[in-house]
Structure formats: structure tokens, C-alpha cells
C-alpha positions in Angstrom: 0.0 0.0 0.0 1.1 3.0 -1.2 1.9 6.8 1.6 -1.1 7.9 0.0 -3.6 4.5 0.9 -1.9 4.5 4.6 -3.2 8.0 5.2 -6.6 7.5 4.0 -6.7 4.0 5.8 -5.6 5.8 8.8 -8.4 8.7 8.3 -11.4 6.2 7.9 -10.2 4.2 11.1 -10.3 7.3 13.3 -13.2 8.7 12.1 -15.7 4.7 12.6 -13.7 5.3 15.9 -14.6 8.5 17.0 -18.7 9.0 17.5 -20.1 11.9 16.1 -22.3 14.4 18.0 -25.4 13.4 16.9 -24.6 9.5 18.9 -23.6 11.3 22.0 -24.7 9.7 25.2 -28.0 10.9 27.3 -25.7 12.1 30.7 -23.3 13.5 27.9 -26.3 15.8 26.4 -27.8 16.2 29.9 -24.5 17.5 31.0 -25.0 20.1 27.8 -28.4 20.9 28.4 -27.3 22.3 32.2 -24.9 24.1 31.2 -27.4 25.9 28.4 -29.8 26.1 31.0 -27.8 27.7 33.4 -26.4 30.1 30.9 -30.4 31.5 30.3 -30.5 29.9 27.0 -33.8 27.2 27.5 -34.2 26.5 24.0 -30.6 25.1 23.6 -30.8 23.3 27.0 -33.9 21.8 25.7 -32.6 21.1 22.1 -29.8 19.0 24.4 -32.3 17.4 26.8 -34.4 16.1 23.8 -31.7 15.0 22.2 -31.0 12.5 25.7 -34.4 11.3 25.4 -33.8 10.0 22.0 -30.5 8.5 22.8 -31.9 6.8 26.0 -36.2 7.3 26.4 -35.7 6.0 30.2 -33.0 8.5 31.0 -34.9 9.9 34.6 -32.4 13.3 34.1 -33.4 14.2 30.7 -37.3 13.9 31.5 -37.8 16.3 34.1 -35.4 18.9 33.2 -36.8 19.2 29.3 -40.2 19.4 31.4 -38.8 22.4 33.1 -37.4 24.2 29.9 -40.7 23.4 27.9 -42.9 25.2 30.5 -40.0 28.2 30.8 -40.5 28.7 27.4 -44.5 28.4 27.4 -44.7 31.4 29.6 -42.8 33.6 27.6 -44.6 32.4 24.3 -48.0 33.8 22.8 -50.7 32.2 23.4 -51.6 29.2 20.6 -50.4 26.1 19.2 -47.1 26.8 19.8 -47.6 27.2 23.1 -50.1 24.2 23.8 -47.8 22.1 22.4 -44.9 23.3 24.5 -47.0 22.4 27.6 -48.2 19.2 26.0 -44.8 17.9 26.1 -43.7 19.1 29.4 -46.9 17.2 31.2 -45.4 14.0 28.7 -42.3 14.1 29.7 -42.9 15.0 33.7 -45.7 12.5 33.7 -42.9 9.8 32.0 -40.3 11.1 34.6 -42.9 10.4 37.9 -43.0 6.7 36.1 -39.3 6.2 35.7 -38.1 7.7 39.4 -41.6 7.9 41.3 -39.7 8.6 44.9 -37.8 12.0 43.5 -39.3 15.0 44.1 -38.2 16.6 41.0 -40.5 14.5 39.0 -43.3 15.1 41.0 -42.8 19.0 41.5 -42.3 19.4 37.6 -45.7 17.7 36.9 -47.3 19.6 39.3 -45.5 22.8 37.6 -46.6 21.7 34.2 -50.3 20.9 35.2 -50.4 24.4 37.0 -49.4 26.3 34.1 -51.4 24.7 32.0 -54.3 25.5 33.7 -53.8 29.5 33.6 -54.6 29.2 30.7 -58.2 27.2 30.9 -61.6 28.0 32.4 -62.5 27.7 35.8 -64.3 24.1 35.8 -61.7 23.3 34.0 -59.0 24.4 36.6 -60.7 23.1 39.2 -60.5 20.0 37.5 -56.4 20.0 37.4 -55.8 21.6 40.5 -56.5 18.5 42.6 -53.5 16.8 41.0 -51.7 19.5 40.9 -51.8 19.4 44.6 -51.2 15.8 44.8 -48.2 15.9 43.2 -46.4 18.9 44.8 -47.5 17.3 48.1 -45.8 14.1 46.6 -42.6 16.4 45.9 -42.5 17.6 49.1 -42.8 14.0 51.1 -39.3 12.9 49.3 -37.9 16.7 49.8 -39.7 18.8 52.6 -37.7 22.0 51.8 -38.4 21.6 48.0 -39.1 25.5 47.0 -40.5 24.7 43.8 -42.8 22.4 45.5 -43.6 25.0 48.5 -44.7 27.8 45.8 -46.4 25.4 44.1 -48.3 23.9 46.6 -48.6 28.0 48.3 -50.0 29.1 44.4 -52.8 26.1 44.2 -54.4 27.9 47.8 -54.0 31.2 46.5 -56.1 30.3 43.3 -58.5 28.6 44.7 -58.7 31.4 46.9 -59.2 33.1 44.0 -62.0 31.5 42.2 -65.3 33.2 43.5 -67.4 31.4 46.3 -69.8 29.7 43.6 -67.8 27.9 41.8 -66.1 26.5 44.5 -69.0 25.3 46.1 -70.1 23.7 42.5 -67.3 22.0 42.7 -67.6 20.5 46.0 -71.0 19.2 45.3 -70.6 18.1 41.8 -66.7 17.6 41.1 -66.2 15.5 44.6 -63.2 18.5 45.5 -63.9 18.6 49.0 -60.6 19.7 49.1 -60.7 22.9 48.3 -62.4 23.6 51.7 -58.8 23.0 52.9 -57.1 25.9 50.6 -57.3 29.5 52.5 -55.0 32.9 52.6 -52.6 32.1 55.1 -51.2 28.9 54.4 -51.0 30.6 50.8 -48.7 33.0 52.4 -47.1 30.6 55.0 -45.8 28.6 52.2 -44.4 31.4 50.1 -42.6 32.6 52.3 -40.6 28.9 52.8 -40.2 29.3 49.2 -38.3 32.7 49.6 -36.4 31.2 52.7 -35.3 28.0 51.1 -34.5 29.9 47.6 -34.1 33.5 48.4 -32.5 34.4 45.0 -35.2 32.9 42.8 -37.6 36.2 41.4 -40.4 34.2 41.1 -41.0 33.7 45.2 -41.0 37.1 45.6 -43.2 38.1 43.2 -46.1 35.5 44.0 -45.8 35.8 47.1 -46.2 39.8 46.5 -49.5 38.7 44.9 -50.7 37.3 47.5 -49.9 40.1 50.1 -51.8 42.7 48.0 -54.7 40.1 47.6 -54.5 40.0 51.5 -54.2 43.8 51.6 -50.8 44.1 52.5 -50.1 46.7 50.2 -47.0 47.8 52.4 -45.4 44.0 52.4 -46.2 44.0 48.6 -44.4 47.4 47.5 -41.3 45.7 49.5 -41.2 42.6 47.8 -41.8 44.7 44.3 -38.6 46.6 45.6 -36.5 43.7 46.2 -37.3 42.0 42.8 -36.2 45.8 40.7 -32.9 45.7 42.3 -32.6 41.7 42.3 -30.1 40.3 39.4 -31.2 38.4 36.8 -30.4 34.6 37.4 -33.1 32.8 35.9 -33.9 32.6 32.0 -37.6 34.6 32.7 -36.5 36.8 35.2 -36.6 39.6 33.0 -40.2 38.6 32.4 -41.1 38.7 36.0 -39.2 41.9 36.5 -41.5 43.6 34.2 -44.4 41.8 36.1 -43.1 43.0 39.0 -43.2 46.7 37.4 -46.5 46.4 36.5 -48.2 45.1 39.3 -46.4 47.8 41.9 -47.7 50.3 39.4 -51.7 49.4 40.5 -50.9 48.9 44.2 
């Protein structure tokens, strides 16, 4: 064989050697997907995770974390198909991820994440409907993790809408829809478990500014404006943050 034939030999062997980027391993793309995510860029992180799930469907990692970009990119997308279908997948892949690792709490809190975005954007039978699973599963969550924050707001966010919905509905839905829980939901432990959200995560906007919701709902417009405050000075950390800083804007505006 001739210089010429050795080189190309040589070539071919190291490229069937070395796998290309497209047959990289599920904790290899989970590893690239955290990094995206935790450089605010949730549609390459979830480009990555996606990619995990086709290399391995049962990778647990890959499941719950393209759950969590899909619905941080719903609530920053219009409202339509592109959204439904972004919130679609993330109840898919967090309902796939509870399956695969049922005694994590990160499954459980980002089902109970999905479901509860989801159903901002329904009627009010219709969120009725969701919210006793969504309560389930962030009370799941926080049985495997009782300082889960994510879990805490969630679970603080399903009393303060049902707080929310007007006194009718709710007791339709006691009598017809078998939610006898709701009589459980009230203002305080709304508040009570907001605020373990901001102590367990006290950099994370989004506390802060649901928790300020429910403060004004409760009439503290005082504890409100000082949460509003905090979040205009806070950094920017999370890929929505500047999304809830201009919430945040808004809402002090009307106190």
C-alpha cells in the first residue's frame, strides 16, 4: 500500500472510531443541556435534553429537566399552538419522569409545575379540574424533599387560586366535582408557604413576586411594595427573570 492508501486508511479508522455528535450519550447531552440552562438559554438546553431522550427514552435526568425548559418557554410564548404544544410535552415528559423515578421530588414537583401552568390558561371548571392533581403531586414532591421550593410555591400558588376563584364555583365544585378539598385551601397557608419558598430559595424572582401577589390580595399593600422593591434591584439569574421583573413593574404600578 502506497503513503497515500496508509493516510486515507488511517483517516477512515479514526473517524468509525470517534462517535459523532449526533450519537452522543444521554448524561453526555444532559451535561450540555445544564450548562445551556444555566447560561439562560432554554431552547438550547432543551434542544440538548431532547436529544438525551432519543439517545436513551428511560434517562430519569433528561425527563424532568426538558419538562422544566418546555414550561420556561411556554410562559414567555403567545398564546396558541405553539404554546399548547410546548405544555403538552412538558406534562409528557414530567408524567414519563414520575413513572421512571416515582420517589424524586423533582418529577413530582415538575408535573405539578406543568399541570399548573397549564391550567392558567383554561376556564375555571376546568381548573378546578387540574388543580386536585396538581396538589397531589407537589405534596408528593415535598414527602421525598420537605424544603423543595419549587414544590412549597407550588403547593402556596394552588391555595391562592383557589382562593381566588369566587365562592360559587367553588362550592359547584364540592357538590358536583367530589373537590372537598378545596375547603382546605385558605390565605394564610397561601402566604405561610411562600414565604418557605423565599427562605429556602431566596434568589429565585419568582417567590417574591407570587408571594407579593398574595400580600396585595390579603391587603398588604405595604409588604407588597417591599417585595416589588427587592425583585427591581434583584439580578437576573433565571432565564424569565426579565419577564417577572416587568411583572413585577407592572403590578407595583396598580398597588
Amino acid at each position: 500500500m502506497n503513503r497515500l492508501g496508509k493516510i486515507a486508511g488511517l483517516a477512515l479508522s479514526i473517524w468509525a472510531a470517534a462517535p459523532p455528535m449526533e450519537a452522543q450519550s444521554a448524561a453526555e447531552r444532559v451535561t450540555l443541556g445544564d450548562a445551556a440552562y444555566d447560561q439562560r438559554r432554554p431552547k438550547d438546553a432543551l434542544d440538548h435534553f431532547l436529544k438525551a431522550i432519543a439517545a436513551d427514552s428511560t434517562q430519569y435526568e433528561s425527563r424532568w429537566k426538558a419538562s422544566r425548559a418546555q414550561v420556561d418557554l411556554a410562559e414567555i410564548a403567545p398564546k396558541g399552538p405553539a404554546m399548547d404544544s410546548l405544555m403538552s410535552a412538558a406534562q409528557h415528559n414530567a408524567e414519563v419522569a414520575v413513572r421512571l423515578r416515582g420517589t424524586d421530588p423533582e418529577g413530582h414537583f415538575s408535573l405539578a409545575r406543568a399541570l399548573g401552568r397549564k391550567a392558567l390558561s383554561v376556564g375555571t371548571m376546568d381548573r378546578i379540574r387540574f388543580s386536585k392533581i396538581i396538589r397531589s403531586e407537589a405534596l408528593d414532591a415535598l414527602k421525598y424533599d420537605s424544603t423543595h421550593a419549587g414544590a412549597l410555591h407550588v403547593l402556596g400558588m394552588w391555595n391562592a387560586e383557589i382562593m381566588r376563584v369566587n365562592g360559587f364555583a367553588r362550592a359547584f365544585a364540592k357538590t358536583f366535582l367530589g373537590a372537598d378539598v378545596f375547603g382546605l385551601a385558605n390565605w394564610a397557608e397561601a402566604q405561610r408557604l411562600l414565604e418557605a419558598a423565599v427562605a429556602h430559595d431566596p434568589k429565585r424572582i419568582v417567590h417574591r413576586l407570587d408571594l407579593a401577589g398574595i400580600c396585595a390580595d390579603r391587603g398588604d399593600r405595604a409588604k407588597a411594595r417591599e417585595l416589588y422593591d427587592w425583585i427591581a434591584s434583584a439580578p437576573v439569574v433565571e432565564s424569565n427573570d426579565d419577564l417577572y421583573k416587568r411583572q413585577a413593574a407592572e403590578r407595583f404600578k396598580k398597588l
